[in-house]
C-alpha positions in Angstrom: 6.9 -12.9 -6.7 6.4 -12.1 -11.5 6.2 -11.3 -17.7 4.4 -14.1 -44.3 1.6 -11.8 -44.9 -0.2 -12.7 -48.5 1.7 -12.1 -51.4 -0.5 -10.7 -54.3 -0.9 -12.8 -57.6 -1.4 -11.1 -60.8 -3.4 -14.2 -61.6 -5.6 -16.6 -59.5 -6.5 -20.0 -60.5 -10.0 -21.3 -59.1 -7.5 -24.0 -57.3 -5.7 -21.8 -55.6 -8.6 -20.2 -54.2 -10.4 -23.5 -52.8 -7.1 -23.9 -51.6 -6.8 -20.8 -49.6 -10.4 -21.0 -48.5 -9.3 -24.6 -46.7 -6.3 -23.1 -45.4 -8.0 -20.1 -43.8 -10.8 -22.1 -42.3 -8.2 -24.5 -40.4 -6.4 -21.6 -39.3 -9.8 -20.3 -37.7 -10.4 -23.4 -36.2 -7.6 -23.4 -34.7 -7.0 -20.3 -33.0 -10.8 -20.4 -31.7 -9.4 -23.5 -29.7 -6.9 -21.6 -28.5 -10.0 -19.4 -26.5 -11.4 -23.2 -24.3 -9.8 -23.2 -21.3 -8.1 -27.2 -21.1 -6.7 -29.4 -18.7 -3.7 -31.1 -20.7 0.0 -32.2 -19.3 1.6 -29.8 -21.5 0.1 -26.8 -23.3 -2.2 -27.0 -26.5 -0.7 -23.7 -27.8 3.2 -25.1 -27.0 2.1 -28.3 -29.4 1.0 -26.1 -32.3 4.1 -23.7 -32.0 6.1 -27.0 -32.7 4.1 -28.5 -35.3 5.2 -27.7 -39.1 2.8 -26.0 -40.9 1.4 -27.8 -44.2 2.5 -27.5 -47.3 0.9 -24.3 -49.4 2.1 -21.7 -52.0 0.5 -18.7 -50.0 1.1 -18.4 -46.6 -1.7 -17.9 -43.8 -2.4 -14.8 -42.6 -0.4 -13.9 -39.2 -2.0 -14.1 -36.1 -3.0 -11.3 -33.8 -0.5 -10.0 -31.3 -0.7 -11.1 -27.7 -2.6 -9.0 -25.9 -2.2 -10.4 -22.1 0.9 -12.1 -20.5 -0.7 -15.2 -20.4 -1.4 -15.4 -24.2 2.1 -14.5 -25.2 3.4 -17.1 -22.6 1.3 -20.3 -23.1 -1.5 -19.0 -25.8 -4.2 -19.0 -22.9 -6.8 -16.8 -23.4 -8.3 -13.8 -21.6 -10.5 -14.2 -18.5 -13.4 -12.5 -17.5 -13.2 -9.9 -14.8 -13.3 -11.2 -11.9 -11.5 -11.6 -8.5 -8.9 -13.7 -10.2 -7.4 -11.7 -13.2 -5.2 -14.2 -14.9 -3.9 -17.4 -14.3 -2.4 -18.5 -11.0 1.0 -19.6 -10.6 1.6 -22.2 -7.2 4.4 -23.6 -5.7 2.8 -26.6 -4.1 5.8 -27.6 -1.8 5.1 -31.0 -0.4 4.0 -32.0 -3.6 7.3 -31.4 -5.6 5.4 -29.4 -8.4 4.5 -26.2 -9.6 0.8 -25.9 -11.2 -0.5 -22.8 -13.3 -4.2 -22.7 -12.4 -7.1 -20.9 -14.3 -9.7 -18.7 -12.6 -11.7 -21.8 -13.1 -10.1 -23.9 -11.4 -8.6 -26.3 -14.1 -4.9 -27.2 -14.3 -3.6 -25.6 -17.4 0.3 -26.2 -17.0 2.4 -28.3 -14.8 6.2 -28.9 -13.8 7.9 -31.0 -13.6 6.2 -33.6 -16.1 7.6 -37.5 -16.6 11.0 -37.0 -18.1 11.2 -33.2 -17.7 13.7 -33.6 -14.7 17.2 -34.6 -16.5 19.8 -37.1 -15.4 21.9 -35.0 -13.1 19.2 -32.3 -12.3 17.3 -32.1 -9.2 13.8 -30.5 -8.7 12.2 -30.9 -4.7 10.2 -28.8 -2.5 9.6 -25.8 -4.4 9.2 -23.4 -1.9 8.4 -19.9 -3.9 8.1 -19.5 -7.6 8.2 -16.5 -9.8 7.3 -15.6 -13.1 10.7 -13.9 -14.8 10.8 -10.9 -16.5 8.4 -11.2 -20.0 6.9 -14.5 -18.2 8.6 -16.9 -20.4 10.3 -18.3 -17.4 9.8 -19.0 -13.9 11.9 -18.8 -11.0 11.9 -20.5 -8.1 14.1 -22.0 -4.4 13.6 -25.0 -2.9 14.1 -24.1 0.5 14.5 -27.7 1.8 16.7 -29.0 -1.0 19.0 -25.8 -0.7 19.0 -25.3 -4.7 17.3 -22.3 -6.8 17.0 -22.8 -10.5 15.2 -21.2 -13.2 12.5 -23.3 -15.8 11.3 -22.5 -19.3 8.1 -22.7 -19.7 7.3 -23.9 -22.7 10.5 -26.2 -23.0 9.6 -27.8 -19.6 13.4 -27.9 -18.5 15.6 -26.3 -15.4 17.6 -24.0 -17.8 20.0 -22.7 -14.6 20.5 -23.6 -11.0 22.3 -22.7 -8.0 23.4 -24.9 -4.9 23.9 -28.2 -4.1 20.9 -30.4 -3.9 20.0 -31.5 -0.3 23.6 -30.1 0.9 23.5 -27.3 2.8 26.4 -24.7 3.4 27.8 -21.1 2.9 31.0 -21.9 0.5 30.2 -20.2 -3.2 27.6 -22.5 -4.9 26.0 -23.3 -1.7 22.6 -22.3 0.2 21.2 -22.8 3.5 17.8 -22.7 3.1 16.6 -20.4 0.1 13.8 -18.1 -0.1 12.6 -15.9 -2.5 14.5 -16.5 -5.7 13.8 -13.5 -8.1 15.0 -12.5 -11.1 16.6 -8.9 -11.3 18.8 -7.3 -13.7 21.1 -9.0 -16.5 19.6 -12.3 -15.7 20.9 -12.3 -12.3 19.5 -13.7 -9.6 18.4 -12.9 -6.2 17.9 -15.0 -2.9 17.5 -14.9 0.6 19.5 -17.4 2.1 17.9 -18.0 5.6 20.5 -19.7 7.8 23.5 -18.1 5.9 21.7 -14.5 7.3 22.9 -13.0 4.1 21.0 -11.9 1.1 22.9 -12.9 -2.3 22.7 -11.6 -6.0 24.1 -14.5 -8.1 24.7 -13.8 -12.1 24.1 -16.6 -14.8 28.0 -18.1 -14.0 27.3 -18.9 -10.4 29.7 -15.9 -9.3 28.3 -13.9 -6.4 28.0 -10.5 -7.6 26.4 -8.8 -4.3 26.0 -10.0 -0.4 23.6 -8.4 1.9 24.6 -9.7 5.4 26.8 -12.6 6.2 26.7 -15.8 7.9 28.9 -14.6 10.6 26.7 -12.3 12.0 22.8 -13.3 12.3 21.6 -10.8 14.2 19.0 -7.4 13.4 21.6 -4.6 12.5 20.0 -3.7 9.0 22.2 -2.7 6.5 25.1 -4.3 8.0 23.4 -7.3 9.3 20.1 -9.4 9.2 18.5 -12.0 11.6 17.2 -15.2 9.4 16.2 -13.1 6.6 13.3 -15.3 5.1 11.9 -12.8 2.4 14.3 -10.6 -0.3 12.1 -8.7 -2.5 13.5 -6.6 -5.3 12.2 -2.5 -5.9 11.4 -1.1 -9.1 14.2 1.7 -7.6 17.1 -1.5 -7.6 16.5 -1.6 -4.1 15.6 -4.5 -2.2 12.9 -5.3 0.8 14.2 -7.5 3.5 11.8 -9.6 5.8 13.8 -11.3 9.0 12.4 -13.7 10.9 12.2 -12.4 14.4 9.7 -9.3 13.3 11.6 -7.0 11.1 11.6 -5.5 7.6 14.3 -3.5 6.3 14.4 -1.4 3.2 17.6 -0.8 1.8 18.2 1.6 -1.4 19.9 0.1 -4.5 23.2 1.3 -2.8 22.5 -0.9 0.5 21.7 2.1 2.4 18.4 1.7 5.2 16.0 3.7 4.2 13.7 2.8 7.1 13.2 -0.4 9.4 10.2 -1.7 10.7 9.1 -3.7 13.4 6.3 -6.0 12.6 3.0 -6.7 14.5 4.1 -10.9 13.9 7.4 -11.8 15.1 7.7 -14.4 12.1 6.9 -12.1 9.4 7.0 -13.6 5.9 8.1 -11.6 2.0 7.0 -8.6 2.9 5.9 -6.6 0.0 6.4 -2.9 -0.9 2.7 -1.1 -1.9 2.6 2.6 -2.6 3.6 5.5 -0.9 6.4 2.9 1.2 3.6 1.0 2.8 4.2 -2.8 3.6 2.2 -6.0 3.0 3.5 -8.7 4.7 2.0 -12.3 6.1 2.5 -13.4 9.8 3.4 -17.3 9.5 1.8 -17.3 13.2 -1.7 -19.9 13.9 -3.7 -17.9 13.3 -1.9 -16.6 10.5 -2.7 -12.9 10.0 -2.0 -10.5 7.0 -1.2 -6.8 7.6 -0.5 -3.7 5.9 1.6 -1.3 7.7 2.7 2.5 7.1 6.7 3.1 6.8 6.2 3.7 10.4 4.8 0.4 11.2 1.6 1.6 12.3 -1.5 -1.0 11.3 -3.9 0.2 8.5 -5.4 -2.7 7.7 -5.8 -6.1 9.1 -6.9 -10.0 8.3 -7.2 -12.5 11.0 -10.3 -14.3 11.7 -9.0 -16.7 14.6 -11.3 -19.9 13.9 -13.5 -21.5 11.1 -12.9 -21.3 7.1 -11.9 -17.5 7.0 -9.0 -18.8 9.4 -5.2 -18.5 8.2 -2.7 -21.0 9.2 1.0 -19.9 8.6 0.7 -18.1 5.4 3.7 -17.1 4.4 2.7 -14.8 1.3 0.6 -12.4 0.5 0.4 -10.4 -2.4 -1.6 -7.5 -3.9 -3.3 -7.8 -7.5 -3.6 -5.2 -10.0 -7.8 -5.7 -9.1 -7.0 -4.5 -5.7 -7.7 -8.0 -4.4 -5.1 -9.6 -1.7 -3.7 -13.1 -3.0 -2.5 -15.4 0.1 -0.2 -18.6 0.3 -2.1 -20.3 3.3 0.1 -22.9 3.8 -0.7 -25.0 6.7 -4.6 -25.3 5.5 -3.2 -26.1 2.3 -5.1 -23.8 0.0 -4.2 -20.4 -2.0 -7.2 -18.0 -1.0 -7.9 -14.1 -2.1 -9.5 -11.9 0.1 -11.6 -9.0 -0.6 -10.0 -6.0 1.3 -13.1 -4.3 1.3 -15.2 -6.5 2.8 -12.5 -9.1 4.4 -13.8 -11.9 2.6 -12.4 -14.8 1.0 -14.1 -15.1 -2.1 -11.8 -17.4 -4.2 -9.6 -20.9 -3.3 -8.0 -23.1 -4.9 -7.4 -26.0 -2.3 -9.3 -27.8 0.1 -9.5 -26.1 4.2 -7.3 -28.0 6.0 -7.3 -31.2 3.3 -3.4 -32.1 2.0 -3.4 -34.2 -0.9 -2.2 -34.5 -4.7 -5.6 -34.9 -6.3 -6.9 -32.2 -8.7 -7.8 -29.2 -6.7 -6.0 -30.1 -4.0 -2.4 -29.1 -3.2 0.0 -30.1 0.1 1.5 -26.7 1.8 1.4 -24.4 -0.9 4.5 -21.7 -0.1 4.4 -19.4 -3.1 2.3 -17.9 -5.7 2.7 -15.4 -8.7 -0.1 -14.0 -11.5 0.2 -14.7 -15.0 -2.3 -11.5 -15.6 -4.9 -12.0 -18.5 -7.2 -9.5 -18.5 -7.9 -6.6 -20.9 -10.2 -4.9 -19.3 -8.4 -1.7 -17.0 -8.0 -3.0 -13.8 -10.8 -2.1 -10.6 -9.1 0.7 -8.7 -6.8 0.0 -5.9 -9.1 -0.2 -2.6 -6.2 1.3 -0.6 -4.6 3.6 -3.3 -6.4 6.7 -4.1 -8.2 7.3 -7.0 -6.5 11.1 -7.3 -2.8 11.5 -8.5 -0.1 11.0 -5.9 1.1 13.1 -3.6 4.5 14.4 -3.0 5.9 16.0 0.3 8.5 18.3 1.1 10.2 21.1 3.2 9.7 24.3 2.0 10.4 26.3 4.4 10.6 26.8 8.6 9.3 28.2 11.8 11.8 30.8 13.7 11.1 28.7 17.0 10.4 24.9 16.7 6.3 24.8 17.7 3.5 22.6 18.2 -0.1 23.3 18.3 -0.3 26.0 16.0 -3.8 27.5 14.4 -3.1 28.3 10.9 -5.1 29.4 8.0 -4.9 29.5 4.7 -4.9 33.3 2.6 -5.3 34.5 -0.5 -2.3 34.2 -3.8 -0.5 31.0 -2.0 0.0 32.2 1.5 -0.9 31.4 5.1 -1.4 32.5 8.6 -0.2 31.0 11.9 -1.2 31.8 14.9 0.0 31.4 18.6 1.3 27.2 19.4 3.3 25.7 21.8 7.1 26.2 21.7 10.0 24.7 24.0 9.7 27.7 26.5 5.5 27.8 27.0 2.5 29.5 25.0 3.3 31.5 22.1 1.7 35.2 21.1 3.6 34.8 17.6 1.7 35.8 14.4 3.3 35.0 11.7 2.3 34.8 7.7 3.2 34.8 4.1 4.3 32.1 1.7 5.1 29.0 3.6 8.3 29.3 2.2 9.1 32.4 3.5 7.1 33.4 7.0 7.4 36.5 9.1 6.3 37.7 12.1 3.5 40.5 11.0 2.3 41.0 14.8 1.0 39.3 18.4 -1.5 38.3 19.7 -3.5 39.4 22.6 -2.9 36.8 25.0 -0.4 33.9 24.5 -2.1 31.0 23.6 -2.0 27.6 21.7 -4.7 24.3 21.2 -6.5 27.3 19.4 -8.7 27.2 16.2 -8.9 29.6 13.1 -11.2 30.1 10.0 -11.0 32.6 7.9 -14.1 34.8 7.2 -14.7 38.0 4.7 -10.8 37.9 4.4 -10.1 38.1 8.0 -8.7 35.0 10.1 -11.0 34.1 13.2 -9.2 32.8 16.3 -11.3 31.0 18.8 -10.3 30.0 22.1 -6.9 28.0 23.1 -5.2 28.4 26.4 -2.1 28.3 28.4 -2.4 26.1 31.3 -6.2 26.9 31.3 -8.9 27.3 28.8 -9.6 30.3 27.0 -13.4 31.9 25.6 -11.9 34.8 23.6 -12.7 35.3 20.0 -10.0 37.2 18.4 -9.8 38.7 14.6 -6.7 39.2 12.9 -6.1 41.7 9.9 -3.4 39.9 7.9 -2.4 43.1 5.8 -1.8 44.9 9.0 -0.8 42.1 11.5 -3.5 43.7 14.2 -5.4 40.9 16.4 -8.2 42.5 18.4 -10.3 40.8 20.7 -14.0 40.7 19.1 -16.0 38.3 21.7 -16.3 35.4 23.6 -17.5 31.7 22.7 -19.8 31.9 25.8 -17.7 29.4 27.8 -13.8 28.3 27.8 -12.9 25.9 25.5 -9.7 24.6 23.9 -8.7 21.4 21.7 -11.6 22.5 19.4 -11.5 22.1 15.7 -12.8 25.0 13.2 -14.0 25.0 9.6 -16.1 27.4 7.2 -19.0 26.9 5.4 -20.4 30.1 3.5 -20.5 32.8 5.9 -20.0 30.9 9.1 -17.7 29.4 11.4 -18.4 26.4 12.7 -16.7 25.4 16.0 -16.5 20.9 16.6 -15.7 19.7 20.2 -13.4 20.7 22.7 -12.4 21.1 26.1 -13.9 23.4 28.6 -11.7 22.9 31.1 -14.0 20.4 33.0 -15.4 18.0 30.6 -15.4 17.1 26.5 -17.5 19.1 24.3 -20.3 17.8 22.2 -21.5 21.0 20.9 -21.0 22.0 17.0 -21.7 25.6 17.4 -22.1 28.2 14.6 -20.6 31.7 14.7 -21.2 34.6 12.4 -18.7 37.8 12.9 -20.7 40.6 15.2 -22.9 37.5 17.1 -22.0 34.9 19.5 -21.8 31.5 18.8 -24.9 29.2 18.9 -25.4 25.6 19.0 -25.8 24.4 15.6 -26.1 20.7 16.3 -24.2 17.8 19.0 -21.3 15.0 18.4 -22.4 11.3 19.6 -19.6 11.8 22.1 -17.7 14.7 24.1 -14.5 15.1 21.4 -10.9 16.8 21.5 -7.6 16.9 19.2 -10.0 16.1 16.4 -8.9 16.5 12.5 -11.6 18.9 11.5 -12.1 20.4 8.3 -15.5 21.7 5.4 -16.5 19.6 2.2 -18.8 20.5 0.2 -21.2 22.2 2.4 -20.7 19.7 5.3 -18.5 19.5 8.3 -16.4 16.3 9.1 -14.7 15.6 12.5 -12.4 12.6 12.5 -10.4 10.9 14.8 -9.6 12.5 17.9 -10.4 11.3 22.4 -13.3 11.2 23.7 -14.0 10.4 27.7 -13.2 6.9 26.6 -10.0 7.3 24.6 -8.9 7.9 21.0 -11.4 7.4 18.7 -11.3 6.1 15.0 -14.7 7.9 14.2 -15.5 9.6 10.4 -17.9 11.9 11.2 -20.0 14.2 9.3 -22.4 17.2 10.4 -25.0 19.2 7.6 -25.3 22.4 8.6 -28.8 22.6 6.4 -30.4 20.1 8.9 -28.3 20.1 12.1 -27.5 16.3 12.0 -24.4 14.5 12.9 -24.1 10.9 11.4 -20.6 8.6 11.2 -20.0 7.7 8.0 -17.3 5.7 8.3 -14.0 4.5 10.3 -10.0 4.9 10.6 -8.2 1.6 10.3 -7.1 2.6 13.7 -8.0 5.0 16.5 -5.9 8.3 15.8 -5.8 11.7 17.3 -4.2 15.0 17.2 -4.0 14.7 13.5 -4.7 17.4 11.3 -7.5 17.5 8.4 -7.7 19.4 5.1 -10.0 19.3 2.5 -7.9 19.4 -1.2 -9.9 18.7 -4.1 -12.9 16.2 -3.8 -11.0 14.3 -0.8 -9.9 14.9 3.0 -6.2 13.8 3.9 -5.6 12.7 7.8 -2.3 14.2 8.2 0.2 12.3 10.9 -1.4 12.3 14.6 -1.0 9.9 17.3 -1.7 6.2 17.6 -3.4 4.2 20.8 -0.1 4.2 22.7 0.4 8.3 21.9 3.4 7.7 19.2 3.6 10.4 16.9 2.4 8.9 12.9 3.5 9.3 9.5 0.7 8.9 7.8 -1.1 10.6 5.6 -4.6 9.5 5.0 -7.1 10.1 2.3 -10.8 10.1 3.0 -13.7 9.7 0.9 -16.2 12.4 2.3 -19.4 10.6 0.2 -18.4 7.3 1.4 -15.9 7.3 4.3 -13.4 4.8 2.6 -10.1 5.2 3.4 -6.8 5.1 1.6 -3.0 5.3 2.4 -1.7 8.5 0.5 1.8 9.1 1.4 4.0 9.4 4.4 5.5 12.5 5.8 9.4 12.4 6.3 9.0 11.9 10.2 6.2 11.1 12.7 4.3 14.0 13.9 1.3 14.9 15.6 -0.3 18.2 16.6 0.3 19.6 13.8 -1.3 22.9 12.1 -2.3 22.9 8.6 -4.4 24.4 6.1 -5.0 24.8 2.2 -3.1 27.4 -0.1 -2.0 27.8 -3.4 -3.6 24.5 -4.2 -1.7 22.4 -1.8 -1.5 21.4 1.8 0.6 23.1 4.2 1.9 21.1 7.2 3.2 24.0 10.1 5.4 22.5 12.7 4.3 19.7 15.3 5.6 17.2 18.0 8.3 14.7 16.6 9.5 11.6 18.3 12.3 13.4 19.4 10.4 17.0 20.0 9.1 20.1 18.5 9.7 20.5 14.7 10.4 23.7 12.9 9.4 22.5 9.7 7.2 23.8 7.1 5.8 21.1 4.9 3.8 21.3 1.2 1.7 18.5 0.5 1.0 18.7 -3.3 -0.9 16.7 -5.9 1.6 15.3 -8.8 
């Protein structure tokens, strides 16, 4: 899926200027051709390259550097901005070609011409295509005639191939079906070879320099073995992303070693593509066809699937992500390329007629693959799912001394934290603990064991309100952190646990809960030396919310309500007492945790609809409610405590797949 100046005279005859007049004004003409968009059989700009220039004692004046891909490769020029930022490269299968498209829909380049398929070569069923590596080239398989080759695109020839046409096999020089032919270092070449179950790296001799499976074993066993891998997508790391028919997608390092497998929500996913912070896009070559991205977990952020009418997918088999942010798919079996708006979920260019086959200009016959020549100058739109803030890196910096979940913790003053209470292995915990995440030690108890607990820190003291052990608790508690002393200072006025807690000036405010009987809706406000009052109501009765301040306001997302998990983005202002939604999760998600670093909230792991712990970290736009992937944590893991310090986030224990973690996480802007 793919990139003699003017010598000076002493003297100057009144000839030799008229001359260099005439010869200037051609070359203008000329190059401002070069800017209208044309439908020829072969390039305007590859004709002039060829052409001998005229006769002349000086020589014209050098042209301008390229400035887009698409310039440097065929002399096209820029396009406007726009959902399509370049030129669009198509493998249109059952119409043995390969067509370079403008944003305008005109045919600016086509393969294989009259004559441009030699004696002895053989070009059928192009099945993906590729620009190479400085887009002078494109690569490309043709699954069905069990051959890859490479073409030069200005020359118009297959300059290298590999298999033997319409003979399928697993000796050296053969293929079984071929996807995803890309180029990768020293010319090499890459392929997923379908029925052989075996990926192959393939150098410009035809000598097999790398095998990723083998045809004797065709089963899901990732990095040893791979069912029908249909999709083999090289990583800017050297390592590779495999798609396997059957609902898998492996990720293997540029030693072969799995970094993580995932199972897909299709079982015929198709070239899955890597997107930041190790999420997946991948197709599902299902009717309807469906296009997901997924978190390294496999969890579903994002979705398109309209079942019926024009928005409709039938077995697309690609999808890509543009530099614009816009999603580019293959739809195959409606025989059209479309790109969605992941924003709205709207297709808002085609090329390709819904559900027409044919070889007619702007129509193409099961298009398979697709690739950008870019040709745009203008900086890119930002990514809709990436955030607009630097990335964010996650580590281990330190640990708990007993593996706990649950835990209220709050962030203090010159980098360091306070955690309070949480649910260990053995029951309720009375453990305070505090100091640099790195290093925490145990600086006193208290009370009353407790965990599902909430803290906020207020004139330098930490605030802990209610919790529980097997039932809810009303107790206010205050903690000195230079002493370690927790006192009891009141009571919430009725029990409550799985609350959420955030500051705002002076106050505490307290989001949902439990009371041991029913869901709270109240947002109540607390001032140290009163009791709490209501400051305003949730739509719903809400627990194991992420809960966290912004800029004067309160935001409660996520969390169950009396009808089950919820993917709410709620926000409460304190200055009028109102509570509006704002916006929504991709998917429901609770016991996640929520902190507010710089002008964004991050949605830190949780649980999905079936109660799997996530490892997903989410950003959140607090003015709009857009969401974006940020990152991953290095396992699932929900329940969670976690808070702001030192400017970064710190992640304190949580449940894992396998149990309770001990691990103390930083979450840090890079």
């Amino acid at each position: 899926m793919t990139r003699s100046r003017l010598r000076g005279e002493r003297q100057i005859r009144v000839g030799g200027v008229a001359i260099f007049v005439l010869l200037l004004a051609v070359t203008t003409v000329g190059w401002r051709a070069l800017a209208q968009e044309r439908q020829p059989s072969e390039p305007t700009a590859a004709r002039k390259a060829s052409a001998p220039a005229p006769p002349t004692r000086r020589s014209a004046p050098s042209p301008p550097s390229p400035r887009t891909a698409a310039e440097a490769a065929l002399g096209l020029p820029i396009v406007n901005p726009g959902p399509v930022p370049g030129y669009v490269l198509v493998a249109d299968r059952n119409n043995d070609r390969l067509l370079i498209v403008s944003p305008s829909k005109k045919i600016v380049w086509r393969f294989p011409r009259p004559g441009d398929v030699r004696a002895g070569q053989s070009f059928r069923d192009p099945d993906d295509a590729f620009f190479m590596p400085g887009f002078r080239g494109i690569s490309t398989n043709e699954e069905f005639n069990d051959q890859m080759a490479s073409i030069s695109i200005r020359r118009h020839r297959i300059t290298w191939s590999y298999g033997r046409p319409g003979i399928s096999g697993s000796r050296p020089g053969e293929l079984s079906n071929p996807d995803d032919a890309y180029v990768v270092s020293q010319g090499r070449m890459m392929v997923a070879d379908i029925r052989n179950c075996r990926v192959l790296i393939v150098d410009r001799r035809h000598r097999i320099r790398r095998s990723y499976g083998s045809p004797s074993r065709c089963y899901h066993h990732p990095p040893d073995s791979f069912g029908s891998p249909n999709g083999a997508t090289p990583l800017a790391d050297g390592g590779v992303l495999i798609t396997e028919i059957g609902g898998w997608v492996d990720r293997l390092d540029r030693h072969g070693n799995l970094v993580y497998t995932v199972r897909t929500p299709t079982s015929y996913p198709s070239d899955a593509q890597l997107l930041p912070g190790g999420r997946l896009l991948v197709a599902g070559f299902d009717t309807p066809g469906r296009v997901d991205i997924l978190s390294p977990s496999g969890e579903v952020e994002w979705t398109y699937g309209p079942t019926s009418g024009p928005g409709s997918l039938d077995r697309p088999s690609l999808a890509v992500r543009w530099p614009n942010g816009m999603i580019a798919v293959t739809d195959d079996w409606h025989h059209r390329i479309v790109v969605i708006d992941p924003t709205t979920k709207r297709i808002v260019w085609q090329y390709g007629h819904f559900g027409v086959a044919s070889s007619r200009p702007g129509y193409l016959s099961k298009p398979d693959g697709l690739d950008l020549l870019p040709a745009t100058a203008a900086p890119a739109p930002a990514d809709f799912r990436r955030p607009r803030t630097s990335r964010l890196r996650v580590r281990v910096v330190g640990r708990l001394p007993t593996p706990a979940a649950r835990v209220a913790v709050a962030g203090l003053p010159g980098g360091k934290i306070a955690a309070l209470g949480g649910l260990t292995a053995t029951g309720s915990s009375d453990e305070i603990l505090a100091g640099r995440p790195s290093a925490l030690r145990r600086i006193g108890t208290l009370p009353v064991a407790t965990h599902d607990a909430a803290a906020a820190v207020l004139g330098g003291r930490v605030y802990l309100f209610g919790g529980g052990q097997t039932t809810s608790s009303d107790t206010i508690d205050r903690l000195d952190p230079a002493t370690g002393l927790a006192t009891p200072v009141g009571t919430i006025g009725e029990p409550l646990s799985d609350l959420g807690a955030a500051t705002v000036g002076p106050a505490a405010f307290l989001v949902g809960g439990y009371t041991g009987s029913a869901w709270a809706t109240a947002i109540q406000r607390y001032l140290p030396g009163h009791r709490p009052f209501v400051a305003g109501r949730l739509p719903a009765g809400l627990r194991y919310a992420g809960v966290a301040a912004s800029g004067g306001r309160i935001y409660a997302v996520g969390g169950v309500t009396s009808r089950g998990p919820s993917s709410a983005i709620l926000v409460f202002d304190p200055s009028r007492g109102t509570t509006r939604r704002i916006g929504s999760l991709p998917h429901t998600v609770a016991h996640a945790a929520l902190v507010a670093l710089g002008r964004s909230l991050y949605l830190i792991g949780g649980t999905n609809a079936a109660g799997a712990p996530l490892a997903t970290i989410t950003r959140i736009d607090p003015r709009t409610g857009a969401t974006a992937g940020a990152g991953s944590l290095p396992h699932p893991l929900a329940d969670a405590g976690a808070a702001m310090s030192g400017g970064a986030i710190v992640v304190v224990g949580g449940s894992e797949s396998t149990g309770l973690s001990s691990d103390v996480l930083e979450i840090r802007r890079t």
